[in-house]
C-alpha angles and dihedrals in degrees: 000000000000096000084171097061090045090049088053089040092051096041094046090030109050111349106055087041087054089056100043101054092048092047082062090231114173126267100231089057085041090053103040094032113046113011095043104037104013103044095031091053092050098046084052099046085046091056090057103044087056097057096039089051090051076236111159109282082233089078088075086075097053097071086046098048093048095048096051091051084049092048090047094054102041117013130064116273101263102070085061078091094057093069088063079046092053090040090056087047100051089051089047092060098042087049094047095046090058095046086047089051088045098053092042094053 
């Protein structure tokens, strides 16, 4: 039941926050780096790949959730609302891809 999209979900979500914050890297490049490019691009690129795959529209949850257990346990306080953001932008690239494949067809 989408192990790959569990595995991704698990690695971005807990795992590289984990080592992040342990590394002692500084906010402003965790920030940038990560949360905003990073994580936004792969939420994205997610959103797509579900609708492109037929896989359940309910998928689009599993990257957000994990990241926000992983943001619980390992990040300040104020990243818990990205996963909202990842979850918005997830939606928005599974949206986009089927009006893409409408108006193409």
């Amino acid at each position: 039941m989408g192990w790959r999209y569990w595995a991704v979900g698990l690695v971005m979500g807990m795992i590289v926050p984990a080592v992040l914050s342990w590394l002692g890297i500084s906010p402003v490049w965790r920030f940038a780096g990560l949360l905003v490019i990073v994580n936004g691009g792969l939420a994205v690129a997610l959103g797509r790949r579900i609708y492109r795959r037929t896989q359940p529209g309910w998928w689009l949850v599993i990257w957000p959730l994990v990241y926000l257990l992983g943001s619980y346990l390992f990040l300040p306080q104020y990243t818990w609302s990205f996963a909202v953001v990842y979850l918005c932008l997830a939606y928005l690239g599974y949206g986009l891809t089927e009006t893409k494949q409408a108006i193409e067809s």
